[in-house]
Wavefront OBJ file of the C-alpha trace (Angstrom):
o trace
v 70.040 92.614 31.300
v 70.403 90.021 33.940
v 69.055 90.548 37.444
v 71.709 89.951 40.235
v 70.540 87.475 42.866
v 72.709 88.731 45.310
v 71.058 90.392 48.503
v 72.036 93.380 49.811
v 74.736 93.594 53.074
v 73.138 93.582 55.688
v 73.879 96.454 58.235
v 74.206 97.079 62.013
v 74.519 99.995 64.098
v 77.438 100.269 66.311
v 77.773 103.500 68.495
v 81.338 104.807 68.746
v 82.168 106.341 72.006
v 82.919 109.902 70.952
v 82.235 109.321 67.633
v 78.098 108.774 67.721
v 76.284 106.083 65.765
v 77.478 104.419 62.598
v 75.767 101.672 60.071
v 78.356 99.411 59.382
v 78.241 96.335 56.857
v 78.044 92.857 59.075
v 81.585 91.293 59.063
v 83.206 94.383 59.384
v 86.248 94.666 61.446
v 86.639 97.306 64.203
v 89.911 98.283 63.031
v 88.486 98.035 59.270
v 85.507 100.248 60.869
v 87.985 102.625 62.525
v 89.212 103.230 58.997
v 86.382 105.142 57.882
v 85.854 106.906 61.182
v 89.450 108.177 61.711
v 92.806 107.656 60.089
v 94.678 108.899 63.265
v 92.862 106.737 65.733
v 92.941 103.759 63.341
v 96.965 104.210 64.189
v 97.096 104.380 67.712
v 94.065 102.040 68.746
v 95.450 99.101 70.462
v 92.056 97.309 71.086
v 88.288 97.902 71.710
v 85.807 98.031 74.509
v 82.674 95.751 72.082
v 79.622 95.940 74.591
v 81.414 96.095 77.717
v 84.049 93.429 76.889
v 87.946 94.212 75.930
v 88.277 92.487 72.470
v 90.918 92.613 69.745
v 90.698 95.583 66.794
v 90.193 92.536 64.329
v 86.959 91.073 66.289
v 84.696 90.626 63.252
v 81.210 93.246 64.421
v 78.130 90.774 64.148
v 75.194 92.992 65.632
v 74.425 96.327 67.296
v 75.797 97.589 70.039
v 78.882 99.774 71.096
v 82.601 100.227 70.614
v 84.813 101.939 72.845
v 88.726 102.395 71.358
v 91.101 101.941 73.527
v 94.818 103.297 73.258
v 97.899 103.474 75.340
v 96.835 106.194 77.422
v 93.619 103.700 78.791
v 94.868 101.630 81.079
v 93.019 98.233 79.434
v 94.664 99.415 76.126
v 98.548 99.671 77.961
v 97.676 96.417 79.183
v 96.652 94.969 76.096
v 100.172 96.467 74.324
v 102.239 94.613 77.240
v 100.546 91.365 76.833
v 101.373 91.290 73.386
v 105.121 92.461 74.056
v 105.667 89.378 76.472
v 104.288 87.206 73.557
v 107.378 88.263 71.187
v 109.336 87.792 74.227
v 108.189 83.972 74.402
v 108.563 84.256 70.617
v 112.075 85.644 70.611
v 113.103 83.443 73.285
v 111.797 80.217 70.968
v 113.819 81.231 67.838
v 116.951 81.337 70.334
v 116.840 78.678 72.213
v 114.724 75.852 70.380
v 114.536 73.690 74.292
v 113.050 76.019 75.950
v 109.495 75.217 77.721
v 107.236 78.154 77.844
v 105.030 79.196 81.576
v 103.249 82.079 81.333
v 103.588 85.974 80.436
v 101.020 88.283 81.466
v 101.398 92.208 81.501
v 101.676 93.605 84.627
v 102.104 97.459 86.188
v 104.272 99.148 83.715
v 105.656 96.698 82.064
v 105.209 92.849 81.443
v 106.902 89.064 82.129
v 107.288 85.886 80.960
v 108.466 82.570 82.958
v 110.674 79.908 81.129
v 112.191 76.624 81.823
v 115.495 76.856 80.246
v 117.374 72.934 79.771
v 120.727 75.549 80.701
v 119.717 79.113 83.133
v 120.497 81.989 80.889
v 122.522 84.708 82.694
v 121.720 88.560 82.547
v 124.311 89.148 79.917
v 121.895 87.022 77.637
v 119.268 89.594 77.747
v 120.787 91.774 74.915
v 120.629 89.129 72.186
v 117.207 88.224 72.969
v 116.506 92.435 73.052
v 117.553 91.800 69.245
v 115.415 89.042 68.467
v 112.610 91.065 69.883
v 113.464 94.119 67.702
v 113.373 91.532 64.735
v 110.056 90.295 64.951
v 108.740 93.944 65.268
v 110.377 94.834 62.224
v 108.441 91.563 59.863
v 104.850 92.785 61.689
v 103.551 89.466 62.076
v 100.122 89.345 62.187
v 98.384 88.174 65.453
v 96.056 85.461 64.516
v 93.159 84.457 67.227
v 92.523 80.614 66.892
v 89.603 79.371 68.950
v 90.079 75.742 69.564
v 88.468 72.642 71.312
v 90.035 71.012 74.437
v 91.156 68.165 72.048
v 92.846 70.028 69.482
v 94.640 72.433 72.319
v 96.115 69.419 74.098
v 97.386 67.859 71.055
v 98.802 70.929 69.378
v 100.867 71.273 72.972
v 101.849 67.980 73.695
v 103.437 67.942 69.990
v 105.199 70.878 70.639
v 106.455 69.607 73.631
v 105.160 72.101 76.428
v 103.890 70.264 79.591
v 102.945 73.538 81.375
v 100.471 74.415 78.568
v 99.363 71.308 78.736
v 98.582 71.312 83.040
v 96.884 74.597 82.379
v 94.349 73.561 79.282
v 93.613 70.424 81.732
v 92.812 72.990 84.321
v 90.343 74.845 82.577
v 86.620 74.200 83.300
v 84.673 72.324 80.760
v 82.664 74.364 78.524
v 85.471 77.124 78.767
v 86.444 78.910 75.278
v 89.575 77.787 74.520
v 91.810 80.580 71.912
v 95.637 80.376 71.147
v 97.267 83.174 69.111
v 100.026 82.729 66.296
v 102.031 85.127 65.134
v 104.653 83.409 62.197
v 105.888 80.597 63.133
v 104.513 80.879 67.094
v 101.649 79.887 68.872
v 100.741 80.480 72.716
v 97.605 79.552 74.528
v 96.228 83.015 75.064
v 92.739 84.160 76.037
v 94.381 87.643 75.001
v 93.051 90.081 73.154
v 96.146 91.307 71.504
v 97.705 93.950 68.961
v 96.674 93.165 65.383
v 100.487 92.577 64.556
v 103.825 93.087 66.066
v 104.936 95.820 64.358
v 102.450 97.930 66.787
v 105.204 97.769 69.108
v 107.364 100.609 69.731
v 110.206 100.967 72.143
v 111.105 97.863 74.430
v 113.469 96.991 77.030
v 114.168 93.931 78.988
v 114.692 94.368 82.310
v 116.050 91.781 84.690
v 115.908 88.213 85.071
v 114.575 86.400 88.360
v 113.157 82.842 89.639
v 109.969 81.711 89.873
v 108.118 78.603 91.249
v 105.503 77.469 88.634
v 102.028 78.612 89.220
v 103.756 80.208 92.698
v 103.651 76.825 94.539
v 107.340 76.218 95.948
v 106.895 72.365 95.458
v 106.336 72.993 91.624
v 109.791 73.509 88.892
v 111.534 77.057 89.690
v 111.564 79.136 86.486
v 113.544 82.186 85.151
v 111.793 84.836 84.910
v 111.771 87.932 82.511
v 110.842 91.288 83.319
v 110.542 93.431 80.562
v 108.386 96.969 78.996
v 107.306 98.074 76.080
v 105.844 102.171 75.803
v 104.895 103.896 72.181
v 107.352 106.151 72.196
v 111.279 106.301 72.615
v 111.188 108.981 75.065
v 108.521 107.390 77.028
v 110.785 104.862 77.235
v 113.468 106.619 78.524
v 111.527 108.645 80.970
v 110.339 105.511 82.879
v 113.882 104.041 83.155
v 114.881 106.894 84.802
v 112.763 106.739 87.490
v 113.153 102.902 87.912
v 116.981 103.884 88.294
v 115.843 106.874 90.843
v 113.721 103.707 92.472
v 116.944 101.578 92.233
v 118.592 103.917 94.301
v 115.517 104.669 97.004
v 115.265 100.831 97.296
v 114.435 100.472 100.888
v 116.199 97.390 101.034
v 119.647 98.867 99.818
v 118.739 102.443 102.096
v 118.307 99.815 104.959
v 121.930 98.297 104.959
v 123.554 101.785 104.430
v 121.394 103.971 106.793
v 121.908 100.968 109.258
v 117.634 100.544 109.893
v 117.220 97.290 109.468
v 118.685 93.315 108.263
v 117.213 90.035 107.150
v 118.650 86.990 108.035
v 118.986 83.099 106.366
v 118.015 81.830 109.625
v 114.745 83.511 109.785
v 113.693 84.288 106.280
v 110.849 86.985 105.865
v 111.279 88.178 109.800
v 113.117 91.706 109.793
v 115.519 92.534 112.519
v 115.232 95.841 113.823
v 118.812 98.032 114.170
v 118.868 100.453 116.601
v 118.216 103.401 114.177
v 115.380 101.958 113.100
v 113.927 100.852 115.941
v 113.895 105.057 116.555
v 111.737 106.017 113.441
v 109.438 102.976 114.331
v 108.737 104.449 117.435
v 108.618 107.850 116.659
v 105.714 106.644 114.291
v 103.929 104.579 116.816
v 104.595 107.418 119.549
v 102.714 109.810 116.541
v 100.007 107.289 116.348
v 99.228 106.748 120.006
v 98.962 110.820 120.367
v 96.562 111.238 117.121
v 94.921 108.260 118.854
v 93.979 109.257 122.067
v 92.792 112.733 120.939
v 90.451 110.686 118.566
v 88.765 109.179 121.545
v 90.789 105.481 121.187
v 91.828 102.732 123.768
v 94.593 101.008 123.405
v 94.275 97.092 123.871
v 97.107 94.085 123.402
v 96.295 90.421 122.507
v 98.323 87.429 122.655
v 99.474 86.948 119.461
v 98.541 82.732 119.486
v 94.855 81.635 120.593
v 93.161 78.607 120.256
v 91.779 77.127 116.990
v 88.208 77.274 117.892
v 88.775 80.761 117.905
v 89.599 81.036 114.319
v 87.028 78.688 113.348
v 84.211 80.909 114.925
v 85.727 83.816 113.054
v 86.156 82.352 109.267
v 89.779 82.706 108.973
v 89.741 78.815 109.844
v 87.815 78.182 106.399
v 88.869 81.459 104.405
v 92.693 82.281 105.157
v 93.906 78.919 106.636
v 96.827 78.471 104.021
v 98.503 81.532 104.938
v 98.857 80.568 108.810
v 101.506 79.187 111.302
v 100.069 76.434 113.938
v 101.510 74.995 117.097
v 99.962 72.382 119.611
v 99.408 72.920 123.303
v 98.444 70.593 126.071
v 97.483 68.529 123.348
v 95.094 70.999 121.285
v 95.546 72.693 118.399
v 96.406 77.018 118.168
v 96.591 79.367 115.464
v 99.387 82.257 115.529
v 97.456 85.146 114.720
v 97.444 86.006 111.457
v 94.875 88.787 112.296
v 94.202 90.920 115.358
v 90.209 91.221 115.059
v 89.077 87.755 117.168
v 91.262 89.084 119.695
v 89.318 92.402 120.173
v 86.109 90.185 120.096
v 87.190 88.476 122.705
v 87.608 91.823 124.966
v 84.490 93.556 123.945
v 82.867 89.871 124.988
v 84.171 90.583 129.020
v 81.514 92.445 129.471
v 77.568 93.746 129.187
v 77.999 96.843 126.543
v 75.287 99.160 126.901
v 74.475 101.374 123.690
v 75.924 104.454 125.990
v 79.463 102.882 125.951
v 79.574 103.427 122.091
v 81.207 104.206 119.717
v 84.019 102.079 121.369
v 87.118 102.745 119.540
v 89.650 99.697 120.420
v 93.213 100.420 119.117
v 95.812 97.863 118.727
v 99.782 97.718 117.495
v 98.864 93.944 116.904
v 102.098 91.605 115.660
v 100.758 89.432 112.995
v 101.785 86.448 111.847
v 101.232 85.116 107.659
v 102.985 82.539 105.985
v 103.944 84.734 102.501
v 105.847 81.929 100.011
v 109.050 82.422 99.693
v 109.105 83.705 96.280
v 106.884 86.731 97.007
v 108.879 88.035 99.925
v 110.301 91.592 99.208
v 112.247 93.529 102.022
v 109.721 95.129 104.805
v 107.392 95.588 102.089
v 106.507 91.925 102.066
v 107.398 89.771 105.059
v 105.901 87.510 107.349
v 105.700 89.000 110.800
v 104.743 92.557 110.522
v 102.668 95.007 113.124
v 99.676 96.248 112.086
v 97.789 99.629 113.315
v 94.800 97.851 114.137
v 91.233 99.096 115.300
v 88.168 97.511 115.927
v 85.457 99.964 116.752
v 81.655 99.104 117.953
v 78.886 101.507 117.460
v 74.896 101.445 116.840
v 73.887 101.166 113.159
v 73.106 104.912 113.223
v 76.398 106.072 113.829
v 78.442 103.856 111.020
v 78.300 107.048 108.816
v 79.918 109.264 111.440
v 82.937 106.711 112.645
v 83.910 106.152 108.915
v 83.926 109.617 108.176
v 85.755 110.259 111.402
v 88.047 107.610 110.377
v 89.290 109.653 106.953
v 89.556 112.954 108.899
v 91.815 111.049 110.485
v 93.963 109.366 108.110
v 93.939 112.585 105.930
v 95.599 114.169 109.132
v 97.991 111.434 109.081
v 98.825 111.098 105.129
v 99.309 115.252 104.838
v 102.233 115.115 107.754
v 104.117 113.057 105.934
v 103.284 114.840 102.703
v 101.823 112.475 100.972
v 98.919 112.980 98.480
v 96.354 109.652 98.051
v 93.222 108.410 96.074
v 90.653 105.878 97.398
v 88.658 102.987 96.468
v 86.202 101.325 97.213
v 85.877 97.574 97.243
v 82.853 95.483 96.967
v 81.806 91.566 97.828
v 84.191 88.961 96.893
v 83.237 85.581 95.329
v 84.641 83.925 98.488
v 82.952 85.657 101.252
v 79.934 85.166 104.151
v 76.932 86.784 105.243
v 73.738 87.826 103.343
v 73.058 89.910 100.000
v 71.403 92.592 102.134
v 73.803 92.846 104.826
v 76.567 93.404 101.910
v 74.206 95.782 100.355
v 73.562 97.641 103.870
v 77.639 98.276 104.263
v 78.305 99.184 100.806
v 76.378 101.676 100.528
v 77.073 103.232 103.925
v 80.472 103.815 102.594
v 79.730 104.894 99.667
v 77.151 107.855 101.126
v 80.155 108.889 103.187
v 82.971 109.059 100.266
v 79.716 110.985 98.009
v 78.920 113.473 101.103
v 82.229 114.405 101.690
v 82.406 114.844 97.841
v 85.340 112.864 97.510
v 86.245 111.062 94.194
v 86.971 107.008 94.299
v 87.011 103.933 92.097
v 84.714 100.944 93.026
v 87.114 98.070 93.088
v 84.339 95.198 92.105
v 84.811 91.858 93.840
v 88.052 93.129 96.272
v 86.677 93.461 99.554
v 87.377 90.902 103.044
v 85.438 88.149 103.009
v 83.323 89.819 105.733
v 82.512 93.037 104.391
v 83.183 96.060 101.989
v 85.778 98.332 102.396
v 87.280 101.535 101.666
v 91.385 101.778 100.424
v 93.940 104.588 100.750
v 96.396 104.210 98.264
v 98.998 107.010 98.527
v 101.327 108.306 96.132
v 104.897 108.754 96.854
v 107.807 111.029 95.444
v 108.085 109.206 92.143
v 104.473 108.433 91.384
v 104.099 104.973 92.709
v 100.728 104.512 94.246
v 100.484 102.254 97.504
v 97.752 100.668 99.674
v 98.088 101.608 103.006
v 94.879 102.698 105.153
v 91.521 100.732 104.649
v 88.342 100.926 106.473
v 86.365 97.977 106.347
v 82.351 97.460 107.347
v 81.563 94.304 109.196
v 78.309 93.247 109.996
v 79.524 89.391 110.089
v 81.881 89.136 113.066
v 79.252 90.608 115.472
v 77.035 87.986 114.664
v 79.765 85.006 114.565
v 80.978 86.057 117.677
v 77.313 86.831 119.120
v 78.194 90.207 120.011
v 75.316 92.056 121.651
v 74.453 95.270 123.500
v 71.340 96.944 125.951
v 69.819 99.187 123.740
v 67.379 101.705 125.169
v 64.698 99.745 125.170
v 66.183 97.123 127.873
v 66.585 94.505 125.047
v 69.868 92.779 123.537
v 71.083 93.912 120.162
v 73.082 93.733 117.623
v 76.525 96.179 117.302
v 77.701 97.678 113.970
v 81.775 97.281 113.640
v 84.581 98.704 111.402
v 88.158 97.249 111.200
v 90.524 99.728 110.127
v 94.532 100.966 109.365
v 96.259 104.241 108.904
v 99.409 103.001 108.247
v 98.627 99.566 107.475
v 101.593 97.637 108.075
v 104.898 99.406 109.957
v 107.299 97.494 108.214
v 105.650 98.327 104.602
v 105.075 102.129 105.728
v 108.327 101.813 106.612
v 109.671 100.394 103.491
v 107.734 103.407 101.522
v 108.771 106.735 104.065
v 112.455 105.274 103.351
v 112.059 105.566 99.439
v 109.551 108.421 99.678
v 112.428 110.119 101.581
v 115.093 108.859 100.100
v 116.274 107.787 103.437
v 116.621 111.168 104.322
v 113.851 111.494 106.801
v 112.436 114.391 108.074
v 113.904 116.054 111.082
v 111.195 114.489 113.430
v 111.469 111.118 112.239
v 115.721 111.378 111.391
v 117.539 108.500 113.772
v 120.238 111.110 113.995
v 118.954 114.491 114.154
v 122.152 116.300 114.507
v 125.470 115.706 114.845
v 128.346 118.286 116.443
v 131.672 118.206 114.730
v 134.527 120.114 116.643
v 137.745 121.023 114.216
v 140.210 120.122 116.812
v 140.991 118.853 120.325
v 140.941 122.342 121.432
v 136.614 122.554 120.907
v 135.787 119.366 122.151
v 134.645 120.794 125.948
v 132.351 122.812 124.313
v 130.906 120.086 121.969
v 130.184 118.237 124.972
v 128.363 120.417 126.655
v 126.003 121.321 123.177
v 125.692 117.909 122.760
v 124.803 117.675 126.281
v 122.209 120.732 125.792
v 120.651 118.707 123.044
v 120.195 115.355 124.298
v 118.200 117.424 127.471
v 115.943 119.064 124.744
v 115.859 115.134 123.880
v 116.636 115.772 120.614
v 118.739 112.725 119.275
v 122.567 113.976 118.586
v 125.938 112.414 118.208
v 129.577 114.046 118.376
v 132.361 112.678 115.778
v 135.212 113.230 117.986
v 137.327 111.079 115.410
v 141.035 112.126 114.563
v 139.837 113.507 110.772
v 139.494 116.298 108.201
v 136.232 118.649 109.147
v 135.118 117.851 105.068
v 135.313 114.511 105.683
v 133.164 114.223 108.575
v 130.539 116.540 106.982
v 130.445 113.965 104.393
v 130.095 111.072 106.135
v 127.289 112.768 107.558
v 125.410 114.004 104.540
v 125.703 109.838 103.595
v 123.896 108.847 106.830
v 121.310 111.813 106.077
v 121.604 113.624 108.870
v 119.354 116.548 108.915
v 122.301 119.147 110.732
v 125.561 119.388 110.950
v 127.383 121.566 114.177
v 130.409 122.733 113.348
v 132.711 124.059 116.312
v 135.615 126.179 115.940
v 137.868 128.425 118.037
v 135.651 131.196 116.657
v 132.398 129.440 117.695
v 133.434 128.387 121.318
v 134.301 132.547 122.154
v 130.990 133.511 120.466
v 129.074 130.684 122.344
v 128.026 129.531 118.849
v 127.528 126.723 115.982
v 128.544 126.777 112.573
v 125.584 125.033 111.192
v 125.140 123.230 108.090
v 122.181 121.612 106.359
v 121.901 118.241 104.454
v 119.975 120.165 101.993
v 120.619 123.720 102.469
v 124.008 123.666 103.122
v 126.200 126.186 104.945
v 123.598 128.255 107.018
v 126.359 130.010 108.649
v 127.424 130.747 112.727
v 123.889 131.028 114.689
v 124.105 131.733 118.443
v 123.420 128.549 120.590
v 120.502 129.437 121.885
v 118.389 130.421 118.704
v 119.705 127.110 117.040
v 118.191 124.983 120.020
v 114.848 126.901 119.926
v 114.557 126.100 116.020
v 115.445 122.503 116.408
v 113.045 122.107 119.097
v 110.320 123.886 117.235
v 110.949 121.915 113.680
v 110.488 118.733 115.863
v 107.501 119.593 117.874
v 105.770 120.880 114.886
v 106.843 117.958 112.618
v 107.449 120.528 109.952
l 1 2 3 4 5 6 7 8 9 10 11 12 13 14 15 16 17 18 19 20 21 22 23 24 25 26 27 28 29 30 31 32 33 34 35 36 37 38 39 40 41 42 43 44 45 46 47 48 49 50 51 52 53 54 55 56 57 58 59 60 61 62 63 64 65 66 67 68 69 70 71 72 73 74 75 76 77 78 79 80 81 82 83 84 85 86 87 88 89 90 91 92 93 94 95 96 97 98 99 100 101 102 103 104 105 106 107 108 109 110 111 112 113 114 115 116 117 118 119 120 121 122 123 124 125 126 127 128 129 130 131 132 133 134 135 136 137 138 139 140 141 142 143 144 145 146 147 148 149 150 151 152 153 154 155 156 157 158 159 160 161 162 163 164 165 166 167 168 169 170 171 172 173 174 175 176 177 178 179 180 181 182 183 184 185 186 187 188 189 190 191 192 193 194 195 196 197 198 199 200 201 202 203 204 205 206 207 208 209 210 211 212 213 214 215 216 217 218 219 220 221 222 223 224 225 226 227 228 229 230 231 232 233 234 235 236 237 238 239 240 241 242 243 244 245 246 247 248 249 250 251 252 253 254 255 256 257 258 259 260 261 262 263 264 265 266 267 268 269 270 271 272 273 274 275 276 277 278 279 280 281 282 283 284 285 286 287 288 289 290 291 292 293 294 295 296 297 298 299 300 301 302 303 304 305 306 307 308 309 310 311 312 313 314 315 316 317 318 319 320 321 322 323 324 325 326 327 328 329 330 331 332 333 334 335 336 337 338 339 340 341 342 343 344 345 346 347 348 349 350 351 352 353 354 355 356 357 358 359 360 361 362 363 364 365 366 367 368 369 370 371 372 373 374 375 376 377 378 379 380 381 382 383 384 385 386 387 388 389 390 391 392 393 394 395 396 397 398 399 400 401 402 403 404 405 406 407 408 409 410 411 412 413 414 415 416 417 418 419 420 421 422 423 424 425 426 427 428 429 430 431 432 433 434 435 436 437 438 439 440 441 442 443 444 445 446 447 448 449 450 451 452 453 454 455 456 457 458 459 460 461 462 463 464 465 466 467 468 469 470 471 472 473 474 475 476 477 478 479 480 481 482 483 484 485 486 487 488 489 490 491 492 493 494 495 496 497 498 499 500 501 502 503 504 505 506 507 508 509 510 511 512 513 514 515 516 517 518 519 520 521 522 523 524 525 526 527 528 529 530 531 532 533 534 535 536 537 538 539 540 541 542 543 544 545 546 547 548 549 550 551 552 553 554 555 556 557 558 559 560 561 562 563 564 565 566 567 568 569 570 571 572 573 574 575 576 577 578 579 580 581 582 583 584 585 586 587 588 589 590 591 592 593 594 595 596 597 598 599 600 601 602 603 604 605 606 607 608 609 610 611 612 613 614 615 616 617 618 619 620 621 622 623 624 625 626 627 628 629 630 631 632 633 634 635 636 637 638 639 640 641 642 643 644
C-alpha cells in the first residue's frame, strides 16, 4: 500500500470568549469554526472580535489567539449589521437608478445612511420602491465578498465605473494604507467594513427620510441627498423603535418651540435663536436655579467680554487647535477673536492679582455667551446653533485638593440632574491625538479622575482619545424620557492653561507656584438643555419651570371681579398666571390650555365666588374639584418652592 505524502493540518488554538480553548485546523473560518462550537450562535453572530480587532465571520484564522462573537445585542456587532444595510441601500439605489454617483454610508446610532448624487433629486415618495429593491436583494443572500486591492487597481476599478467621489477618497488615503472593497452580486463599494457574510442576514428594514448633504461636510463641495434608514433582527424590534421615533417626532423641540411659543429661528440670522417671551422665563428660572446651587457651593460669579484680542487666543491654543470654528473682526487695525470659549477670559481675572494658596480653591462661575461657527448643514434647532451660553467654571486650587473639587463638582451635578429627574452615566475621556502638554502631566490628570469616579464607586466608560486638547475629562451623559442619552455636564483637568498663561501662586513657603485648574458644566449649553427639558417634558414643564403656571377661567361676566383679584393674589405670591377673559365656551378654554401645557386650570363660577373658592383642574390629573382659595395658594407656592 502506498504511503500518502500529504502532511498533516496543521492546528492553532483560538480561545472563544465563553466558550474556552479550541484547536482548530489553519484556514478555518470563524463562522466555519462557530459551526462546531454552536449551531445557535453560528445564526445570530454578525462578526468577531479576532485579537482585539472587529473582523468579518469569514476572516480566514491563521494563528493563535482569541475570538470574541459579536451579535446584535453588542454594540460593534449592531454596528456592523447597519453598515452592511446601507451597502444594499447603495446597492438598491444602483439597480434603480443606473446615474447615480455613490458618497458614503456609514452606520450610525440606531440606524444607518448613505449620501448620493442623483443626475434628477428623488422625492420622499421614492423611498418605497427603493424599500422593495432592498427587500429583493435580502431575499437572493448575496454573499459579501472582501477584496483587498492596491491603490492602482482601486482607482481604476472606480474611475471605470464612473464614481469621482470614490475616486477623491482612495487618493486621500495614506500610502501604505490597506485598501479592501466589498461585492455583493453585481456591486462593489470601497469599504474597510467588516460586514455580514451575506445579505440575507438582514432582517427588518425601513427607510427613513431623505435630507441634503455637502460632500465630506464642506459647504463649498456638491450637496447630496441623503438617506436615513434602519435595519433591527426582528419585526417587532422594528416596530418598537418607530414608535418612539414618532413619540420623538412629536417631542421635537423645534416643533414644541413654535407651538408653546419659546423660541424662533430666523433666515436673517441662521443658527442664532431668538428668545420669545415664554422662553426667556424657563431660561431664567434655570439660570436663577443655577446661581442659588452656586453660591451655596462656595462660587463667584464673573462676566467677560465676549471678543478679546488674538494674542489672547494664541497664548491659549485655541489659535492653533479650534481656529476653523471661530468668528473674527478687526479693531484699530488689529486682529480679535469672538469668543468661542470662556476659559482665557477667567485667566485673565485670576491674572489681576497675587493669589496666595489661602485664596483657594477659587471657584469662578460664568453664564459665558459663546460664539462657534457650526456649518450650516449640522445646525439642528437649540440643540446645535452657533451662539449659545454656556454654564461655565474655572476653578484654581493646589494639586492636593484636585480630588476634592472634582468630587465636589459631581455632588453637585447629581443635585442638579435628580431635580429634573433625570438619571445619567459617565465617561471618562482620555488624550487626544491633537493635544499639548507632556505624557506625565496627561498621566497626572487622568488618573486623578479616575481615583475619584473608583472612590465614589461609581461605574464609567473610558472614552480613549476624546478628551480637550488640554486635558482629560469626565462626561455626564443623561438619559431622557425615551431613552436617548445626552452629553451635558463635563469636568475637565487642566494642567496646560496655568502654565500658558503663567499662572502662579505664594505657597507657604514664600515661593511662586504653580495652580491646579478644572473647567467644568452642569448644564452644558442652555439652549441644548433647553432643547432636551422641552422633549424630556414634552413641553409640559414642571410647575417651577412652566411659563404659565396657572391660568383663571371665569364662566361668565358675572365672576370676572373675583378672577381679578385671584389672579391678583397670585401674581403677589409671584407665581406666573394669566386670566382668559375671552367671550367663549368654559371647555374650550380648558383646552386651549391643556395645548399650551399649563400646569392648572382655575375655574370660577357663581358657586366658587360665594364659597371664596376655585374649581381647579390639572393638565394631568384633571378635575381636582372646588378647593378653598387659600389652601390652593399655599400648595402652589409650596410645589414651586420645593421644585417638586
Amino acid at each position: 500500500m502506498a504511503e500518502s505524502n500529504e502532511l498533516p493540518a496543521k492546528k492553532i488554538v483560538i480561545q472563544f470568549k465563553d466558550w474556552g480553548s479550541r484547536e482548530i485546523t489553519v484556514g478555518t473560518t470563524i463562522l466555519e469554526a462557530l459551526g462546531e462550537l454552536s449551531p445557535k450562535l453560528k445564526k445570530e453572530a454578525l462578526a468577531a472580535r479576532l485579537n482585539g480587532k472587529i473582523v468579518d465571520l469569514n476572516t480566514p484564522l491563521q494563528e493563535d489567539g482569541s475570538v470574541d462573537i459579536l451579535t446584535f445585542d453588542d454594540p460593534e456587532g449592531a454596528e456592523v449589521y447597519r453598515h452592511t444595510a446601507s451597502h444594499v441601500l447603495a446597492q438598491a439605489v444602483k439597480r434603480l437608478y443606473g446615474n447615480v454617483r455613490l458618497g458614503i454610508g456609514p452606520p450610525i446610532s440606531n440606524g444607518f445612511y448613505y449620501d448620493f448624487d442623483f443626475a434628477t433629486p428623488i422625492s420622499p415618495e421614492d423611498l418605497e420602491k427603493i424599500e422593495e429593491q432592498v427587500k429583493q436583494i435580502i431575499k437572493e443572500d448575496l454573499p459579501l465578498q472582501r477584496l483587498e486591492v492596491s491603490r492602482e487597481e482601486a482607482l481604476k476599478t472606480f474611475q471605470e465605473l464612473g464614481e469621482p467621489f470614490k475616486v477623491e477618497l482612495i487618493t486621500d488615503l495614506p500610502e501604505g494604507a490597506t485598501i479592501s472593497c466589498y461585492r455583493q452580486g453585481e456591486f462593489i463599494d470601497l469599504c474597510a467594513g467588516p460586514h455580514l457574510p451575506s445579505t440575507g442576514k438582514l432582517g427588518s428594514f425601513k427607510l427613513l427620510n431623505l435630507a441634503g448633504a455637502y460632500w465630506r461636510g464642506n459647504e463649498r463641495n456638491p450637496m447630496l441627498q441623503r438617506i436615513y434608514g434602519t435595519a433591527f433582527p426582528r419585526k417587532e424590534m422594528l416596530e418598537e423603535y418607530l414608535h418612539l421615533l414618532e413619540e420623538a417626532r412629536k417631542r421635537d423641540h423645534r416643533k414644541l418651540g413654535r407651538e408653546l411659543d419659546l423660541f424662533s429661528f430666523h433666515e436673517e440670522a441662521p443658527g442664532f435663536p431668538f428668545y420669545h417671551p415664554r422662553g426667556i422665563i424657563v431660561r431664567r428660572e434655570l439660570e436663577k436655579f443655577w446661581r442659588e446651587e452656586h453660591q451655596k457651593a462656595g462660587y463667584q460669579e464673573v462676566e467677560t467680554p465676549i471678543i478679546l484680542n488674538r494674542s489672547l487666543w494664541e497664548q491659549s491654543g485655541h489659535w492653533e487647535h479650534y481656529r476653523e470654528d471661530m468668528y473674527f473682526t478687526k479693531i484699530d487695525g488689529q486682529d480679535y477673536a469672538i469668543k468661542p470659549m470662556n476659559c482665557p477670559g477667567s485667566m485673565l481675572i485670576y491674572r489681576t492679582g497675587m493669589r496666595s494658596y489661602r485664596d483657594f480653591p477659587l471657584r469662578i462661575a460664568e453664564m459665558g455667551l459663546v460664539h462657534r461657527h457650526e456649518k450650516s448643514g449640522t445646525l439642528h434647532g437649540l440643540m446645535r446653533v452657533r451662539c449659545f451660553t454656556q454654564d461655565d467654571a474655572h476653578i484654581f486650587m493646589l494639586p492636593e485638593q484636585i480630588e476634592d473639587e472634582v468630587a465636589g463638582i459631581i455632588e453637585l451635578v447629581d443635585r442638579f440632574y435628580r431635580v429634573f429627574g433625570f438619571n445619567y452615566h459617565v465617561e471618562l475621556s482620555t488624550r487626544p491625538e491633537k493635544s499639548m502638554g507632556s505624557d506625565e502631566m496627561w498621566e497626572k490628570a487622568t488618573s486623578a479622575l479616575q481615583s475619584v469616579l473608583e472612590k465614589r464607586g461609581m461605574p464609567y466608560k473610558i472614552n480613549e482619545g476624546d478628551g480637550a486638547f488640554y486635558g482629560p475629562k469626565i462626561d455626564f451623559h443623561l438619559q431622557d424620557s425615551l431613552g436617548r442619552t445626552w452629553q451635558c455636564g463635563t469636568i475637565q483637568l487642566d494642567f496646560q492653561m496655568p502654565e500658558k498663561f503663567d499662572l502662579s501662586y505664594i505657597g507657604p513657603d514664600g515661593q511662586k507656584h504653580r495652580p491646579a485648574m478644572i473647567h467644568r458644566v452642569v448644564y452644558g449649553s442652555m439652549e441644548r438643555f433647553l432643547a432636551l427639558l422641552i422633549e424630556h417634558y414634552a413641553g409640559a414643564f414642571p410647575l417651577w419651570l412652566a411659563p404659565v403656571q396657572a391660568v383663571v377661567i371665569p364662566i361668565t361676566d358675572r365672576q370676572h371681579a373675583y378672577a381679578l383679584e385671584i389672579k391678583d393674589m397670585l401674581r403677589n405670591k409671584k407665581v406666573r398666571v394669566e386670566m382668559d377673559d375671552r367671550n367663549e365656551k368654559v371647555g374650550y378654554k380648558i383646552r386651549e390650555a391643556q395645548v399650551q401645557k399649563i400646569p392648572y386650570m382655575l375655574v370660577i363660577g357663581d358657586k366658587e365666588v360665594a364659597a371664596r373658592s376655585v374649581a381647579v383642574r390639572h393638565r394631568e390629573q384633571g378635575d381636582l374639584g372646588a378647593v378653598p382659595l387659600e389652601s390652593f395658594l399655599a400648595k402652589i407656592k409650596e410645589e414651586i418652592d420645593e421644585k417638586k
